[in-house]
Each structure stands twice: as C-alpha cells, then as structure tokens.
DRENTI-112271 format. One record per residue: residue in one letter; x, y, z of N, C-alpha, C in turn. Coordinates in steps of 0.001 Angstrom, whole numbers, plus 500000, padded with zeros to 6 digits. Example, Ala and Ser with C-alpha at 12.3 -4.5 7.8 and 13.67 -1.06 7.14 Angstrom:
BEGIN
  tifi     nc1     nc2     nc3    cac1    cac2    cac3     cc1     cc2     cc3
     A  513190  494310  507800  512300  495500  507800  513200  496700  507800
     S  512850  497750  507080  513670  498940  507140  512900  500030  507870
***
This chain:
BEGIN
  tifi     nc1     nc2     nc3    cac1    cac2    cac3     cc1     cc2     cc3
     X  500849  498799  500000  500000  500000  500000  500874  501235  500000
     X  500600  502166  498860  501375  503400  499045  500303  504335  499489
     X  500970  505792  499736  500372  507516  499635  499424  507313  498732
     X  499684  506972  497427  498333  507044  496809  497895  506426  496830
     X  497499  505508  497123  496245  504568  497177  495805  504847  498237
     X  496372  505417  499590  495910  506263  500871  496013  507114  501445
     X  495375  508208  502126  495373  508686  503091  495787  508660  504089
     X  496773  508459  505242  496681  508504  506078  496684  509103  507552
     X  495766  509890  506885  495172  510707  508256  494395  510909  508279
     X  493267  510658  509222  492453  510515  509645  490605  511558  508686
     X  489965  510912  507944  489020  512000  507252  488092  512652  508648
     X  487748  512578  509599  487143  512880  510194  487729  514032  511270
     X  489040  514101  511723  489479  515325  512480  491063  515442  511641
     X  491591  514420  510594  493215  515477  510206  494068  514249  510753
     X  494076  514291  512048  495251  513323  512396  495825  512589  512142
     X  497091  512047  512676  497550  510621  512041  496887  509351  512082
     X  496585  508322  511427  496577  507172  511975  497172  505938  511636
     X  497220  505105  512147  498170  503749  512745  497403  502703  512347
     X  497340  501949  512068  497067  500574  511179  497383  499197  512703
     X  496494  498827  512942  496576  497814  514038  496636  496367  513262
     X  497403  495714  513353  497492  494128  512863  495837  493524  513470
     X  496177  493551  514691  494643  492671  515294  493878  492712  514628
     X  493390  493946  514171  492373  494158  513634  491627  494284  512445
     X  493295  494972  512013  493219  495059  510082  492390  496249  509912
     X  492193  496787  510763  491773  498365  510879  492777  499556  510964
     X  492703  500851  510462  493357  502300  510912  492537  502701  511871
     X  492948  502763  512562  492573  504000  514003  493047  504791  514384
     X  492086  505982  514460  492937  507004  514910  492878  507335  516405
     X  493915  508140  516957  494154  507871  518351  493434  508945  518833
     X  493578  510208  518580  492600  511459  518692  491401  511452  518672
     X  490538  511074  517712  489293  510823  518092  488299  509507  518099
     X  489090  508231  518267  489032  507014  517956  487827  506788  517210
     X  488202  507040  515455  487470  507008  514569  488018  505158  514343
     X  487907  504090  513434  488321  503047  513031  487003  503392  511361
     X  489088  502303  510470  488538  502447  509087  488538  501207  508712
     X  488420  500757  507478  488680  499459  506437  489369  499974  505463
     X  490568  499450  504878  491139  499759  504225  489972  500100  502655
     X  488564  499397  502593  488307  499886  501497  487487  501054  501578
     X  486989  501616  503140  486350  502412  503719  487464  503607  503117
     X  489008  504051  503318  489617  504917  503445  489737  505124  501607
     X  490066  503742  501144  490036  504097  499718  488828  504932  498937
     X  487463  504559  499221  486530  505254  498538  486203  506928  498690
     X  486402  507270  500668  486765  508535  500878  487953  508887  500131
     X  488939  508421  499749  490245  509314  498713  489522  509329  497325
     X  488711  508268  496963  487994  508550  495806  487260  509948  495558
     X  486488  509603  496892  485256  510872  496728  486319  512155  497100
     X  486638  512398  496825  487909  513434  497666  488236  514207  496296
     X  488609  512595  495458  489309  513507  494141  487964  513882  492848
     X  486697  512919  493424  485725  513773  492955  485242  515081  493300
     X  485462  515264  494413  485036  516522  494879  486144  517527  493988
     X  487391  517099  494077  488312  518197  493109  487908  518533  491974
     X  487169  517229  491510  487611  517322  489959  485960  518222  489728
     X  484881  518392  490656  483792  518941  490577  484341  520184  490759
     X  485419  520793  491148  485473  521951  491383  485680  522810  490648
     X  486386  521990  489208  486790  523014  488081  485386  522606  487212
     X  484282  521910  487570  483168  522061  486626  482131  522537  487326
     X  482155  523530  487099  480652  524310  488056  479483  524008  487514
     X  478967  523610  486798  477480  523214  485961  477390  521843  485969
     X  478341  520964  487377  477904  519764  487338  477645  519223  488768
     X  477187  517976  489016  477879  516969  489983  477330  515930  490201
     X  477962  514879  490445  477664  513938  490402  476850  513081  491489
     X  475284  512510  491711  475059  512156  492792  475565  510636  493311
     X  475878  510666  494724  476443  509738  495179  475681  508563  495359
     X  474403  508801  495119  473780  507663  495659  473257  507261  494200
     X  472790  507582  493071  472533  506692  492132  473812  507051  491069
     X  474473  508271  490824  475738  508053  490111  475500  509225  489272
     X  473841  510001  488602  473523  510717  487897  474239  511769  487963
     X  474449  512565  486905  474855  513726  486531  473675  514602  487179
     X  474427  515947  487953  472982  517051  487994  473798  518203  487834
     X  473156  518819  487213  473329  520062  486908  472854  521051  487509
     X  473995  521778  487586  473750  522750  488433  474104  524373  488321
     X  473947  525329  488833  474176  526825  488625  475401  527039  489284
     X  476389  528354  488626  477309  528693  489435  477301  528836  491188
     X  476700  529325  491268  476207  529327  492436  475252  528981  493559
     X  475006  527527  492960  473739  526295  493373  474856  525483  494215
     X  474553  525522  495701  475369  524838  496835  474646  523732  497700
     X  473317  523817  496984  472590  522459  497862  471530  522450  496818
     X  471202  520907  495894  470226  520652  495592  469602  518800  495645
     X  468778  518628  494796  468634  517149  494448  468262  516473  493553
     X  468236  515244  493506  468749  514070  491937  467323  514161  491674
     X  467355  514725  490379  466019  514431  489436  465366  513119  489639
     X  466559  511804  489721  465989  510522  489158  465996  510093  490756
     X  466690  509944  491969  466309  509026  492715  466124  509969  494397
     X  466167  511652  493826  465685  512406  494702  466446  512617  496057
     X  467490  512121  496280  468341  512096  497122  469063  513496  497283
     X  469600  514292  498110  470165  515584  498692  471696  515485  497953
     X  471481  516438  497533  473029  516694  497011  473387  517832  497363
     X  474223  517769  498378  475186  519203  498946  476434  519253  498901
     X  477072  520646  497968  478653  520560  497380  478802  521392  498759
     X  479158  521142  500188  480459  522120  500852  481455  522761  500168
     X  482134  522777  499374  482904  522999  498708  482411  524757  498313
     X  481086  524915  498086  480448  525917  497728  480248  526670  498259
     X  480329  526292  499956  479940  526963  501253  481445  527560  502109
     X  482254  527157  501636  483863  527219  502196  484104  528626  502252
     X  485064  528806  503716  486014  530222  503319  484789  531415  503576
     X  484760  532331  502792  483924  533814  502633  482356  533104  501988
     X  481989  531766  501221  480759  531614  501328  480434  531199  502684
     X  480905  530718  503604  479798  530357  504704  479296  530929  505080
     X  477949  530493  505416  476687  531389  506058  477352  531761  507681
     X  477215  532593  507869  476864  533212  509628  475926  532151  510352
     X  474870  532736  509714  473413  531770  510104  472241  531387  509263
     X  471547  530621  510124  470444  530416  509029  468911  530504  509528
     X  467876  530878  508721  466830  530430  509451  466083  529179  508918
     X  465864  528074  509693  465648  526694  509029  463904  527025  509048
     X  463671  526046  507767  462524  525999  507603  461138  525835  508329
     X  460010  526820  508517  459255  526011  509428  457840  525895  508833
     X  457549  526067  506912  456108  525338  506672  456948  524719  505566
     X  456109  523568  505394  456462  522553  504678  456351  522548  503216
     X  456406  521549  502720  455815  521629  501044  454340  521775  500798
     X  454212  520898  501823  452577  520248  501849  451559  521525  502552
     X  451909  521845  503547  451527  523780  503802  451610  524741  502621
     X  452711  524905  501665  453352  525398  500972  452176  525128  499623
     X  451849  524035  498918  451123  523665  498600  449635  524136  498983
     X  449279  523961  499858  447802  523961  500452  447693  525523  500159
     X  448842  526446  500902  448099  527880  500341  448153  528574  498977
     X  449412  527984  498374  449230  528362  497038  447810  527582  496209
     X  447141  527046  496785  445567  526423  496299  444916  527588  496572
     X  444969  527732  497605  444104  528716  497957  444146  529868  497868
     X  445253  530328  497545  444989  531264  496153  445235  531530  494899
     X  445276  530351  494867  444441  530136  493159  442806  530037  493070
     X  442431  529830  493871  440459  529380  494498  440568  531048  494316
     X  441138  532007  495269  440593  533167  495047  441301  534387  494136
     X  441779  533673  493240  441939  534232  491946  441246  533203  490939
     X  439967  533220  491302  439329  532638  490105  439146  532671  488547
     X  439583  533731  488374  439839  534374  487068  441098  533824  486729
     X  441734  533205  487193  443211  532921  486598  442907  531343  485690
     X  444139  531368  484747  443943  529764  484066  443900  528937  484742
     X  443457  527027  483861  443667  526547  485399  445118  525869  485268
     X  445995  526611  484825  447291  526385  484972  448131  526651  486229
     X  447005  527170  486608  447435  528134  488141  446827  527386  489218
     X  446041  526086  488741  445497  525735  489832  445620  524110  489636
     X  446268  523319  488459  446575  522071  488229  447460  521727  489473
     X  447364  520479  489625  447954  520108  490939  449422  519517  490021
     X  449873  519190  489309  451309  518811  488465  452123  520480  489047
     X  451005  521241  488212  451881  522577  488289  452651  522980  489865
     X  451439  522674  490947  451759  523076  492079  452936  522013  492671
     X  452877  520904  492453  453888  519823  493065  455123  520499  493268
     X  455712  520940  491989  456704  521813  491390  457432  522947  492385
     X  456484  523331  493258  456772  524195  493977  458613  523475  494761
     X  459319  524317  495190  460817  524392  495124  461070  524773  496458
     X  461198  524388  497938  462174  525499  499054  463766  525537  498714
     X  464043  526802  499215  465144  527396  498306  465500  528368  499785
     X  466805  528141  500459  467508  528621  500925  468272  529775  499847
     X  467730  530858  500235  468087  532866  499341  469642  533108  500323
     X  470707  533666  499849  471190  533664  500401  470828  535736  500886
     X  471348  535882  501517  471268  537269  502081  471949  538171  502633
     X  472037  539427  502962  472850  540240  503885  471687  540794  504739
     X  472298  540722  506016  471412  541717  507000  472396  542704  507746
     X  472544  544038  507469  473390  545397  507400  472573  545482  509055
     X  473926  545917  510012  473660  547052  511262  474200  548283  510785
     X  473913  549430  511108  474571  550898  510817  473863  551651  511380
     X  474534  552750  511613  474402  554299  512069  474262  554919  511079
     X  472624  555376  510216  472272  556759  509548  472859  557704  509802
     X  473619  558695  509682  474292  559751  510082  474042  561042  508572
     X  473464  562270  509058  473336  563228  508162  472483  564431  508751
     X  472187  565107  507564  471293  565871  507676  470183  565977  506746
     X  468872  566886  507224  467865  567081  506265  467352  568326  506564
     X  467192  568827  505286  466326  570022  505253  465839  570499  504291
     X  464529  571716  504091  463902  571938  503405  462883  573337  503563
     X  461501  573216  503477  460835  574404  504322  459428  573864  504403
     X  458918  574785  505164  457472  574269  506136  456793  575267  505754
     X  455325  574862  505681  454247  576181  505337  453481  576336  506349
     X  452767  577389  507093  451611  577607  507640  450793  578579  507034
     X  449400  577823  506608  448435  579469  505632  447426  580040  506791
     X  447174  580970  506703  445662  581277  507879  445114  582364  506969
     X  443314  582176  507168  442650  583086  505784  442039  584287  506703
     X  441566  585635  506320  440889  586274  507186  439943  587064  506099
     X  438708  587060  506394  438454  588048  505616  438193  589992  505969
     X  438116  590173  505084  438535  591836  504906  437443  592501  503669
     X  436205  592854  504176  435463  593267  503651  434963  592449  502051
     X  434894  592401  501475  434664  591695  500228  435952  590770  499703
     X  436835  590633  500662  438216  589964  500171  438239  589081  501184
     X  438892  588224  501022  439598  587123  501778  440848  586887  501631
     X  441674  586971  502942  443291  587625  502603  443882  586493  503468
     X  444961  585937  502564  445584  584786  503083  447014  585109  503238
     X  447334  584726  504539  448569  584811  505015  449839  583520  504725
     X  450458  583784  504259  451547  581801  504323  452869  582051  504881
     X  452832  581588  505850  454587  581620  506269  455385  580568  505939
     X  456492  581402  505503  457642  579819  505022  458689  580192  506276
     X  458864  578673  506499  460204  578459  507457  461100  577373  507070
     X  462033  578210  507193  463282  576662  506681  463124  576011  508021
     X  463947  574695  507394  464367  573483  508481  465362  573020  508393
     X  466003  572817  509447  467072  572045  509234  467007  570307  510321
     X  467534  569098  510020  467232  568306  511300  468616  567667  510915
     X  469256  567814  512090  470643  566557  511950  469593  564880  512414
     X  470384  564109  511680  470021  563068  512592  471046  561936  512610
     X  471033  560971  513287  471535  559826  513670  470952  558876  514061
     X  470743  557839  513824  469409  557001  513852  469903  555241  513519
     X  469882  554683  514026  470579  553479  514058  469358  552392  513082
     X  470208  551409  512613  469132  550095  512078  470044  549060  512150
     X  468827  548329  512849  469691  546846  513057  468825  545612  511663
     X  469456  544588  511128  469299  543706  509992  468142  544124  509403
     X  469021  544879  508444  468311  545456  507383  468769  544387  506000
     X  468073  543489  505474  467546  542784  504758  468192  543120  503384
     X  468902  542757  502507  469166  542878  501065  469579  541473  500225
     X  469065  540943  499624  469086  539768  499058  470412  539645  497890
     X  471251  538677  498519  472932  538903  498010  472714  537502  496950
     X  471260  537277  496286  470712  536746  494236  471020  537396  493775
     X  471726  537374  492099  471165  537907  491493  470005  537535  490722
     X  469650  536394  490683  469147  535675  490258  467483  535776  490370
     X  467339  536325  491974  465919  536411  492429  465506  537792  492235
     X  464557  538140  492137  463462  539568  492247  463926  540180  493386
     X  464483  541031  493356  464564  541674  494746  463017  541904  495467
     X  462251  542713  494563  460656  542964  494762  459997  542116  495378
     X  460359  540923  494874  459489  539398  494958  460401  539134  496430
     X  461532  539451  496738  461935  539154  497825  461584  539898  498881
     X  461188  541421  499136  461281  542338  499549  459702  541800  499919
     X  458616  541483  498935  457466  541153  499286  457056  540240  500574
     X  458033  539394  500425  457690  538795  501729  458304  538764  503388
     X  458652  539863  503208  459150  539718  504111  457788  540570  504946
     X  458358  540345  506940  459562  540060  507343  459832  538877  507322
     X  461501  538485  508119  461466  537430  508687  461447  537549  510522
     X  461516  536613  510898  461857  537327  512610  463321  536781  512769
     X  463687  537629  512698  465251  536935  512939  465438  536718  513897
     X  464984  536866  515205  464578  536030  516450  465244  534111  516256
     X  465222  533717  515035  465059  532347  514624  466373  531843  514043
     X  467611  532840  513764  468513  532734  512713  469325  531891  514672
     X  469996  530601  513713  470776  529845  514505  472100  529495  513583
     X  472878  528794  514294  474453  528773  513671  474029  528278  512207
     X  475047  528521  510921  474512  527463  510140  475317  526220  510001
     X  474667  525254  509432  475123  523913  509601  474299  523351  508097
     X  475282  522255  507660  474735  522210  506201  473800  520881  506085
     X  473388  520929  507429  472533  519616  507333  471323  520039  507312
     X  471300  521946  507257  469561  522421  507522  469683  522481  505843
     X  470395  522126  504832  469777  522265  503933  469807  520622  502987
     X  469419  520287  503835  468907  518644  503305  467315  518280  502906
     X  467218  518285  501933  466097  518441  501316  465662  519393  500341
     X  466302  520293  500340  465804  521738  499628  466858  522264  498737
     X  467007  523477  497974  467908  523714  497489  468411  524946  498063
     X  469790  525399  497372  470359  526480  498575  471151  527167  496937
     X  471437  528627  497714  472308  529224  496770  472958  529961  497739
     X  474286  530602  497203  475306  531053  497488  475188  532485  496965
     X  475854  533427  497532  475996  535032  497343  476265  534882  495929
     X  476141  535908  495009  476930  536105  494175  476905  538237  493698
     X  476189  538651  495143  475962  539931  495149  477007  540251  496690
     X  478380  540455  496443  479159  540957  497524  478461  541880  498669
     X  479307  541869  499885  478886  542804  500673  478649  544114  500706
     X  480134  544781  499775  480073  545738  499493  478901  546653  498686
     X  479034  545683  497567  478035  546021  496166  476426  545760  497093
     X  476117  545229  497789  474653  545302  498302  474164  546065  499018
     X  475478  546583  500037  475029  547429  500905  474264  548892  500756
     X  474695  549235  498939  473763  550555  498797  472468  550673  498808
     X  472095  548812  498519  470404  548700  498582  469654  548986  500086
     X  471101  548636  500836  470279  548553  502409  470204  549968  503163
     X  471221  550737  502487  470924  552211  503046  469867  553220  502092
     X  469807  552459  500920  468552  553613  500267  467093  553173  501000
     X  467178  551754  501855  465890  551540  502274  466005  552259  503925
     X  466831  552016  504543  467274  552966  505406  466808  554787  505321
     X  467519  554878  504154  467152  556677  503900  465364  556908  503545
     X  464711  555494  503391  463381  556042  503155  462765  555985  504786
     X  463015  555174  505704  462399  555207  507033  463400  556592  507659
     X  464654  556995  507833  464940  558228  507858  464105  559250  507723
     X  464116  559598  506571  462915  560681  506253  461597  560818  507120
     X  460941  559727  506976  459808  559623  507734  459892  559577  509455
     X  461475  559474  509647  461467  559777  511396  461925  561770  511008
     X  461931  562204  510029  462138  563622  510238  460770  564220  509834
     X  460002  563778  509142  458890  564486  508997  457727  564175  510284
     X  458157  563491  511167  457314  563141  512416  457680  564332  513173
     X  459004  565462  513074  459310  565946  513627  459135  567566  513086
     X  457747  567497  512095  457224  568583  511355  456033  568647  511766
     X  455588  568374  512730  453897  568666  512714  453610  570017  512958
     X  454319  570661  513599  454268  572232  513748  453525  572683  512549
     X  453935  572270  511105  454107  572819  509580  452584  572627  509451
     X  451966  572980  508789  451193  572356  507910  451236  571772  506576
     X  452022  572506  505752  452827  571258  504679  454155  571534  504803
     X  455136  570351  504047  456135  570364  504709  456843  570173  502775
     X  458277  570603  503046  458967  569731  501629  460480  569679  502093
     X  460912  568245  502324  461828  567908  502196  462939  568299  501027
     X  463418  569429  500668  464678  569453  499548  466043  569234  499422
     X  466482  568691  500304  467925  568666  500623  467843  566881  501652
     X  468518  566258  501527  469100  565449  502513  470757  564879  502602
     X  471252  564364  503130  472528  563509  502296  472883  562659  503903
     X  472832  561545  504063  473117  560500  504944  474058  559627  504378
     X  475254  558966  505284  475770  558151  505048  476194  557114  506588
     X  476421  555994  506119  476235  555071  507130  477163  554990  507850
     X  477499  554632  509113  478389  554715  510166  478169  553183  510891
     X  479643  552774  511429  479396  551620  512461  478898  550462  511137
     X  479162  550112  510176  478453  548888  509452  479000  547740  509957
     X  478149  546918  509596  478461  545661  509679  477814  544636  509177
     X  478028  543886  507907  477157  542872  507372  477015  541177  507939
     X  475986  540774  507584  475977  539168  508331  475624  538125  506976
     X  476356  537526  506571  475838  536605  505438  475082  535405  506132
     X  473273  535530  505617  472661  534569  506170  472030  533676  505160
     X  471357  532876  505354  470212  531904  504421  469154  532275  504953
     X  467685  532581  504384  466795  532998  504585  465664  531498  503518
     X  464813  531003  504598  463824  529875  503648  462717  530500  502829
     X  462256  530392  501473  461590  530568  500547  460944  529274  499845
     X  459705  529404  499576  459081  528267  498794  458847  529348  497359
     X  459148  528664  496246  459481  529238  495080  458509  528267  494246
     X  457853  529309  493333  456749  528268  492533  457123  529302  491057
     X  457636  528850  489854  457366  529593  488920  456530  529161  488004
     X  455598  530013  487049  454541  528998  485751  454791  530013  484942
     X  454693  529330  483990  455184  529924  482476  453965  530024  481832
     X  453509  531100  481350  451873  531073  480272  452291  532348  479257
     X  451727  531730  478068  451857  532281  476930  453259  533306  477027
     X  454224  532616  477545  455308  533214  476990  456216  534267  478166
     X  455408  534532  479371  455435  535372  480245  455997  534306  481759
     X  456619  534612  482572  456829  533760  483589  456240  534571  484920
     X  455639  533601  485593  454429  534384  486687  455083  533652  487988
     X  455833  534302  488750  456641  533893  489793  455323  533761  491361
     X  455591  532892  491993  454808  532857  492945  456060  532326  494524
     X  456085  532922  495792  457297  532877  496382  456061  532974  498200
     X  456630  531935  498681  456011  531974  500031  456947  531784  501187
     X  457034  533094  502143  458163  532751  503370  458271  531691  504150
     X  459278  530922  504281  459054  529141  504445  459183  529582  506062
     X  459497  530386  506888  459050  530723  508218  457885  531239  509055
     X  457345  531922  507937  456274  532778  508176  454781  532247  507572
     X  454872  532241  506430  453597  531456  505513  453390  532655  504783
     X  453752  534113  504674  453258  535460  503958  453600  534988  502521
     X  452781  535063  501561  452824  534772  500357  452578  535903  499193
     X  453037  535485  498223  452955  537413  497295  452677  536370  495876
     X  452129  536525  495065  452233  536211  493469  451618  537212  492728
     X  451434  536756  491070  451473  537519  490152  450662  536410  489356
     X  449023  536474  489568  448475  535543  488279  448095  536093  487313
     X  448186  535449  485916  447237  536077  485171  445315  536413  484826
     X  444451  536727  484686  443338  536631  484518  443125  536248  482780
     X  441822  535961  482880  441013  535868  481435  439929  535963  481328
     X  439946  537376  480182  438967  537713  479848  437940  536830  480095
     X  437711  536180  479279  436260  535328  479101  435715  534864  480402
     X  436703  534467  481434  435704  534342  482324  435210  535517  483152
     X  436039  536355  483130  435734  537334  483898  433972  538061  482962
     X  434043  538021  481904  432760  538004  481104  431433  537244  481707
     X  432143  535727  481799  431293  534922  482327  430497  535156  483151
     X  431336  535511  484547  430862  535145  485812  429853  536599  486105
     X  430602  537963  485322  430049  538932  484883  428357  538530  484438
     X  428687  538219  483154  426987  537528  482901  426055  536899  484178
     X  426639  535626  484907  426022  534939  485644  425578  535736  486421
     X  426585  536944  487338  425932  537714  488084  424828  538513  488007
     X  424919  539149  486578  423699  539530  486076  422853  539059  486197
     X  422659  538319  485863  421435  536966  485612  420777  536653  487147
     X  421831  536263  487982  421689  535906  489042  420737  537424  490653
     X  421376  538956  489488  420699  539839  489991  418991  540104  489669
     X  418996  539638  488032  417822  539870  487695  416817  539108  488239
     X  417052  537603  488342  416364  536559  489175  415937  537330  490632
     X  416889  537923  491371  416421  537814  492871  415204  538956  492624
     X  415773  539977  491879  414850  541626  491549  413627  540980  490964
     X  413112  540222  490094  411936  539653  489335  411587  538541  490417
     X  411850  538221  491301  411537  537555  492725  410543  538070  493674
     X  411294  539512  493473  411084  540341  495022  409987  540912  494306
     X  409632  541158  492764  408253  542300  492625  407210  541204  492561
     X  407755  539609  492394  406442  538704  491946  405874  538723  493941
     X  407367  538535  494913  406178  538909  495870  405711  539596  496635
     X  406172  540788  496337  405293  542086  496715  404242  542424  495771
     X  403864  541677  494658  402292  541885  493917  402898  542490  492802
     X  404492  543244  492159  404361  543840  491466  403684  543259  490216
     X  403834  542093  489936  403278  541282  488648  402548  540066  489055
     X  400697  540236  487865  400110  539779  487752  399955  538231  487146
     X  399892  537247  487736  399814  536031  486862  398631  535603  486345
***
C-alpha cells in the first residue's frame, strides 16, 4: 500500500493514523474514529471527485445513484432528478461563502402547497394552469442567500414648512403663508436590514415577503439544507450594501417628517446621509418558490418558508371574467323579478 492509494490521516478530524494488525483496521488515536482499508480508499475517491467537481461548476455527480445534475454557478445544495436524494457541494459553502446563520425551515411543502391552492380558488379568474395540481407539486424550498446590514444613519435634512391662515377683509379674503426653513441633523441606528445577496431572484418578489423574525437565525450547519435547494451570494457585501441604506434613507425621512407637525405642509429638499458603524451578516433565509410559464410570460409565485406570507402575480382571462360577469347579472335579475312577483308587482 502506498500515499496514493491512501490517506493517512484521519478524514474525520486530520490526524495521524496507525494501522493495528489485530484488527486490520486504521485507528485514529485522537478521536478514535476506526477504518477498512476499502472504507479509506473510497473517501480518497470521493475526495478527488470533489476536486475534479470543482473546476466544473454546471455539474455533479450524485452519490447515491451516480447521475449527473446540473447545476448553477452558484447552486450549493440541491437534488437528483431521478432518485431524489440531497446533494450538497460544501465545497460551495467554504472560506467567505459560509453562512453566519440560518433560518431553518418552518412550513412545509405540503403547507406550501395547500396555500398556494388557495389562492388560486381566490383568483378565480386565473387559468387553470394556476390551479393544476402537476403545476403546484413543482413548487421548490430554496435557501436565498442574504445580507442583513447594522449601521448608524448619520446626516442631515432640510427643506421648508408652510403655515396658511385666511381672514376676511370686507369683500376679500386675505391669506397669510409663512415659510420656514428646516434644518434636522440626525443619527438614527438600524439593526438587519435585509438585502438579498441573488442575482438571480426579484429583489421585489423578495422584499414582498418579508419580514422574517430573525429572532430564529441559529448557527449554520449544512445539514439544515437537506432536502431543499440552497444558493450562494453572488451579490458581495460591498456592492449590496447601497440597497440597504437607500431603504434605510426612506424610514429616515419619515422619522424627520414626524418631527414637522408644527408645519402644515412640509417639503423635504435637501438630505445627504451616510452610514456609520456597518456591519454585514451573510445569512440563508427559507423561501418556497413556485414559477409557471403562460403564453410566453413567467408568473413567479414565492412563500416565506418561516412565516407562511405569500405574494404572486396571476394572470386573469377575459372570458371568464365576462362569464361570471353575465352569471351575476342573471343571478341579479332573478332575485329583483323575485322580490316584485312577491310584493304583487306582477300579475299572473
């Protein structure tokens, strides 16, 4: 037996290990793991598969039936088309991808399912492409990867304030308006402020469902994404963070115009804030992801896999909306030609 054909140190903590005659086992002394010599060979196998997956990003291979799956640059947990089994590349998660934290899933497929029915029931007007149960199966949980920004708002704002008062004056009515400038420093702190580090996903469509309670975010560990699929940043810290302070500068504003009631109208013309104290957290955030494709258009449907808050985009059609239009009619004229047969309006 040489180096290459083994390992010998230990796959489970690094260490050395020692080969016992008795036993015909390696053991290691550190964390008394025990191998089989064909046990250590297949881990050096999978080892140099994992390498050789590393220079092909649009692949990998599943371990349990052998299939090819394909995958996205930045797809770090999914599963085998054919025998459905979890396929998670670590490899994807290493170094500057690892998550901080995560929040693990808490409605299911089958929840996930049940409300996207139900609203499709009350978008009745939609095809029933929107309401086939094939279509809904389809539905996807999908670990988003994310940033949640702490910072210090730091700036100023200003602008001017109106007060009018009317009086009249013999055949006139004479209106007074005072303008006053403003000025407001402020400083104003926000803790995980939310920016979705996809590019891949809708920000909108992401932004829709929220919140989350981050109350829930625990270490991450890559066994919370067994079952589902996961993606990896591919929107840096840096490059995201301008999304999290322009949403920042809109709750800003609105803590300075709380501080205008004096005014009777008010106009903000001037502001300029910039952030202080940052600090980003790369997390996984759970999503149930449903997309349907009709006539050419893709109609995204996305439900918070913590929460259950759901947002979509169906289409309607005409004709039924005609329909049910008609029926109602119909259904008005009936009760009205009801009510005069029995109050006497008509003679039989």
């Amino acid at each position: 037996m040489t180096d290459e054909t083994l390992d010998l140190k230990c796959p489970s903590c690094r260490a050395p290990l020692r080969f016992f005659p008795s036993s015909g086992r390696w053991e290691c002394d550190y964390c008394g793991s025990k191998f089989k010599l064909e046990e250590l060979q297949n881990l050096k196998q999978e080892r140099k598969e994992r390498q050789k997956q590393k220079t092909q990003s649009d692949g990998y291979i599943c371990k349990n039936c052998g299939a090819k799956i394909l995958l996205s640059e930045n797809t770090s947990a999914t599963s085998c088309i054919y025998c459905r089994s979890t396929a998670i590349i670590p490899e994807r998660l290493e170094n500057e991808f690892t998550p901080n934290s995560i929040i693990p899933f808490r409605k299911t497929k089958e929840e996930a399912v049940a409300a996207f029915q139900k609203f499709g029931i009350r978008k009745i007007f939609a095809p029933k492409e929107f309401t086939s149960k094939k279509n809904i199966e389809e539905i996807q949980g999908i670990y988003i990867p994310f940033w949640l920004y702490d910072f210090h708002l730091v700036g100023k704002a200003s602008g001017v304030g109106k007060n009018s008062a009317s009086v009249r004056s013999g055949d006139y009515l004479v209106t007074t308006t005072r303008i006053y400038h403003f000025e407001r420093d402020c400083d104003i702190p926000f803790f995980d402020i939310p920016v979705d580090g996809s590019k891949h996903f809708d920000d909108a469509l992401m932004n829709s469902i929220e919140p989350f309670d981050y109350k829930d975010l625990v270490t991450f560990d890559s066994a919370f994404l067994s079952g589902f699929l996961a993606e990896r940043y591919d929107l840096k810290k840096e490059e995201a963070v301008g999304s999290a302070v322009k949403r920042a500068e809109g709750t800003a504003l609105g803590q300075v115009k709380l501080t205008l009631s004096r005014y009777q109208t008010t106009e903000i013309q001037n502001h300029s804030f910039e952030p202080t104290n940052l600090d980003g957290e790369y997390v996984l955030l759970p999503v149930w992801l449903l997309n349907i494709r009709y006539k050419g258009k893709l109609y995204p449907y996305a439900m918070n896999g913590q929460t259950g808050k759901m947002i979509g985009d169906l289409p309607v059609l005409e004709w039924k909306i005609l329909l049910y239009g008609l029926i109602l009619f119909l259904i008005i004229a009936v009760i009205i030609s009801l009510g005069f047969i029995l109050l006497g309006g008509y003679r039989l």
